[in-house]
C-alpha positions in Angstrom: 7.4 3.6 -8.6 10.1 1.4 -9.6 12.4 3.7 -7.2 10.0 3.0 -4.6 10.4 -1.1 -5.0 14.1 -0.9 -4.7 14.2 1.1 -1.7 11.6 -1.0 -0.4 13.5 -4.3 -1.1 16.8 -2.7 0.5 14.3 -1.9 3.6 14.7 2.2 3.4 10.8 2.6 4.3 10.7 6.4 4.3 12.1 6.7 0.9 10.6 3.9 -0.1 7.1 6.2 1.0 8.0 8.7 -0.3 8.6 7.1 -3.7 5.1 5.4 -3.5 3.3 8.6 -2.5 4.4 10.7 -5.4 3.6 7.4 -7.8 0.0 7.4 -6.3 0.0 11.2 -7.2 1.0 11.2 -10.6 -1.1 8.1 -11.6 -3.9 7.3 -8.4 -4.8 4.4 -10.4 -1.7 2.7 -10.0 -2.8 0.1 -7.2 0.8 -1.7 -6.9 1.7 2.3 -4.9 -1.8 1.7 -2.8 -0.5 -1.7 -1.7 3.2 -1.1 -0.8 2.4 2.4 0.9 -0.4 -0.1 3.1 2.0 -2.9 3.4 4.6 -0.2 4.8 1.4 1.0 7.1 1.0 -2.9 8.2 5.0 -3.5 8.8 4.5 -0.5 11.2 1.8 -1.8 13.4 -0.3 0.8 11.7 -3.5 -1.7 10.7 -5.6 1.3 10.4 -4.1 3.5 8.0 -2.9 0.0 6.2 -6.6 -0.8 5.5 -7.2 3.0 4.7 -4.7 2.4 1.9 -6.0 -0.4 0.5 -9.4 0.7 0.6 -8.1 4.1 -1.3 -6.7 1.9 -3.6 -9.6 -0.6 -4.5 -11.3 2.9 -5.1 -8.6 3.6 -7.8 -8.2 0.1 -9.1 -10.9 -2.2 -8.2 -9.7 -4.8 -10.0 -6.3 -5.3 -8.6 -6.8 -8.8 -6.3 -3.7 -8.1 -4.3 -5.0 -5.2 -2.9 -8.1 -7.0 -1.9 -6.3 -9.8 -0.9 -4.0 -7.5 1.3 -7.4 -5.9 2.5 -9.4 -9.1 4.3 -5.6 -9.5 6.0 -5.4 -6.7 7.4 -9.0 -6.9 8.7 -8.6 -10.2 9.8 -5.6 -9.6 11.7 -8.2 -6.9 13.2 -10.7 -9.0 14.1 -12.8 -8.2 11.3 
């Protein structure tokens, strides 16, 4: 995970993905991966499959208030 933050903060996405992705593997719980891997979706234009990962996420760790924080954004930059 921690990997994942620094390539995120030097903006190397794709590793930064990658890092995230294998975080949420090892421990799904971990909502902190869920909301980088959707903010990464969101920075892309990709509201769909960022709201997808949050939602996945809030499944995981349904007390993490970032990720439902993160969540209504993205909607209500939908629309929603």
């Amino acid at each position: 995970f921690n990997l994942g933050v620094a390539h995120f903060r030097t903006g190397d996405m794709s590793s930064a993905q990658r890092h995230f992705e294998k975080a949420m593997q090892l421990k799904p719980e971990l909502g902190e991966a869920w909301l980088y891997l959707g903010v990464i979706e969101e920075r892309a234009g990709r509201l769909d499959n960022a709201i997808a990962r949050y939602r996945g996420g809030i499944e995981k760790d349904r007390e993490n208030l970032e990720l439902w924080g993160a969540l209504v954004g993205a909607l209500r930059k939908k629309g929603q």
